[in-house]
N, C-alpha and C positions, 0 to 999 in steps of 0.2 A: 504494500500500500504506500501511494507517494506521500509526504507529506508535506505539502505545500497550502499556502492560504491565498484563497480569491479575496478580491479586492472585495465584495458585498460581505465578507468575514469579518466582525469587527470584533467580537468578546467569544472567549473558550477559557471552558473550567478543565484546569490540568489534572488527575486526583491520582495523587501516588505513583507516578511513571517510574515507575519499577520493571514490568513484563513486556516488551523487551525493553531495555534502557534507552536512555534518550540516546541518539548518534549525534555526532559534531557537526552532518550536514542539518538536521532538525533543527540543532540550536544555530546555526545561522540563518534558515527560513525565520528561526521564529523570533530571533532581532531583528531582523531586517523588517516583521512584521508589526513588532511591537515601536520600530522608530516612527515607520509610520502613520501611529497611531491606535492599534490594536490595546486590548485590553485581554489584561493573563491574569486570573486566577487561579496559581498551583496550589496544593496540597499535597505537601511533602514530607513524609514522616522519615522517609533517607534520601542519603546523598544520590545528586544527578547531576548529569552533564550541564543540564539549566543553572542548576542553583550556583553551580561552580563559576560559569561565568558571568551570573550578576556577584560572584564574590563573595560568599554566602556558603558556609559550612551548618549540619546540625553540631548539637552537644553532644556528648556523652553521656551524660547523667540528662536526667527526667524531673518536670516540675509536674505538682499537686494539683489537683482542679482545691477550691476554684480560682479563678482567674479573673484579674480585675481588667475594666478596660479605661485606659489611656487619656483617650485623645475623645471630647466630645465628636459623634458622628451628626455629620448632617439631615440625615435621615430618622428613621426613628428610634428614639434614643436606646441604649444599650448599656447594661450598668456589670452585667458579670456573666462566665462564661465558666460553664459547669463540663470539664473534661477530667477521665479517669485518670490520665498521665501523660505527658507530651515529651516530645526533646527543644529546645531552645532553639532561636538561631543565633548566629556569630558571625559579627562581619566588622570590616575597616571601611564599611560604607557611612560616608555622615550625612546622605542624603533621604536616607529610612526613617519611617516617623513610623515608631511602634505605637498600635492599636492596641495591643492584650498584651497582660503580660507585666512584664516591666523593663527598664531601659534596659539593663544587663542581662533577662531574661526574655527577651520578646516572642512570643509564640503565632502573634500577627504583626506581618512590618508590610509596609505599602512604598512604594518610589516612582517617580517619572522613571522610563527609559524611554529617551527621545520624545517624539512625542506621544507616547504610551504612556497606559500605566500599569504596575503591576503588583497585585496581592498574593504573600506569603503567607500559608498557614501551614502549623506543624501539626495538627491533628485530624485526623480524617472525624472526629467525634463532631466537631464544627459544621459538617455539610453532609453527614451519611444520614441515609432516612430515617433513621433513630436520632438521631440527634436535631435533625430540626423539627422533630415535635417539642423541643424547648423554644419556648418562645424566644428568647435573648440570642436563639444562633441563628433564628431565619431573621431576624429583625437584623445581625451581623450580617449576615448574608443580603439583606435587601438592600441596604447601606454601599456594600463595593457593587451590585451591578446599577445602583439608583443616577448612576453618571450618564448611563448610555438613553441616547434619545428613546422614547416610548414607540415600541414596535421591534426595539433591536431583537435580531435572534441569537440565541447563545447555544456554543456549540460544545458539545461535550468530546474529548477525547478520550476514546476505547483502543485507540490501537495498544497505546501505552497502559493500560489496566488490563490487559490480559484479554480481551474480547474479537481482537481483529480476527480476521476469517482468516486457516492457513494459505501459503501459495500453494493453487492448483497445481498438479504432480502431471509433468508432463507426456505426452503421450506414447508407451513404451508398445514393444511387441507383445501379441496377446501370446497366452498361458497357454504351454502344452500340454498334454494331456499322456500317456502311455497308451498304445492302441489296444491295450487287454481294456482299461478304463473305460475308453470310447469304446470297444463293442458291446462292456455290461450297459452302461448308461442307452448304448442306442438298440439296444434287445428289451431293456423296460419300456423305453418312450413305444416302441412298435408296440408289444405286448400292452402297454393301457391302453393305446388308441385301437386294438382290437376288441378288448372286452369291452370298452365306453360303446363302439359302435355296433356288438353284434348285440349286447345287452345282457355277457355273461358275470356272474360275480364268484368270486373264488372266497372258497372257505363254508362253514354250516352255515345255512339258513337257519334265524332265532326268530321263532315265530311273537308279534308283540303281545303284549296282555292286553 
C-alpha cells in the first residue's frame, strides 16, 4: 500500500504505528504533508520513525493516571484525564506546549511543523473506544480536531495498526497432482455423476418412522 497524501487530505489520526513501523520514505511524505498544512494526531505509546524526527523520545519509566491538564483548551473545557499508566515524552524541542501532564512529564504536547500542526499522545487510553466514554477524553479529543473547518474529513491510518490487506501472492504454476491421485479423484467424480443420474444410492435403505 503506497503511502502518500492527496491534497483534499487535511487531518489523520496516527494510533500506535507499530505493525509494520513507520519507513523513512513515510516520514518524509508525511513532513512534507504536515509543512503544508496537514494536521497529525499520533498516539504513541513506543518509539517510531515519526517521533524521532520531530525529536521526541518516550520515557522509561510510567506516570499514574490521573492527569492534570495544562494549558486552558479553546474548546470545551477539560480539567483531568483518567489513564491506567502512560510513558512520558522527552525532547530538546522548546517549541511544544504541553497539554496533560506536566512540563517534565508531558503525556500530550502539541507544535506547529510548518504550517501544520501536530498532536502527541502517549496513551492509547485517551482515544480507544473505552476511553472516550469518559467525558474529559472526547471533550480532549474535540479540542485538537475543533481547528479544522466544519465538514473536514478525518482519516484514520490502519496500514500502520496492523489492518492493511496483505500483498496479493503472485501468480505461480498450478499444483501437480500424482496420476494415481488424479485417476482416484476422477473414478469418484465419474462414479457420483452416475449414480446422481441413473438415481442409484449405495448403502441400506433406513426406512423413516
Amino acid at each position: 500500500v503506497e503511502w502518500q497524501f492527496e491534497q483534499e487530505q487535511k487531518a489523520i489520526f496516527i494510533i500506535t504505528p507499530t505493525n509494520p513501523s513507520i519507513t523513512q520514505s513515510e516520514v518524509r511524505e508525511t513532513m512534507r504533508w504536515l509543512n503544508d498544512g496537514g494536521l497529525l494526531i499520533m498516539v504513541a505509546d513506543e518509539d517510531n520513525a515519526l517521533l524521532r524526527e520531530f525529536n521526541i523520545t518516550l520515557s522509561a519509566n510510567n506516570i499514574i493516571s490521573p492527569t492534570k491538564i495544562l494549558q486552558p483548551l479553546p474548546n470545551l473545557p477539560v480539567t483531568t484525564l483518567n489513564i491506567e499508566q502512560a510513558r512520558y515524552f522527552e525532547t530538546v524541542r522548546n517549541d511544544g506546549v504541553v497539554l496533560a501532564g506536566s512540563l517534565k512529564e508531558p503525556i500530550v504536547l502539541t507544535f506547529k511543523q510548518g504550517q501544520g500542526r501536530v498532536y502527541l499522545l502517549s496513551s492509547l487510553d485517551l482515544v480507544s473506544n473505552q476511553g472516550l466514554l469518559n467525558e474529559q477524553h472526547a471533550r480532549l479529543v474535540l479540542n485538537m480536531t475543533g481547528s479544522q473547518p466544519e465538514g473536514t474529513t478525518f482519516y484514520f491510518d490502519e496500514i500502520h495498526h496492523g489492518r492493511a490487506l496483505p500483498p496479493k501472492r503472485p501468480p505461480g504454476p498450478a499444483e501437480t497432482y500424482p496420476p494415481l491421485v488424479v485417476a482416484i479423484v476422477y473414478s469418484a467424480l465419474v462414479l457420483g455423476l452416475w449414480a446422481l443420474g441413473s438415481g442409484r444410492i449405495f448403502g441400506t435403505v433406513m426406512p423413516t418412522k
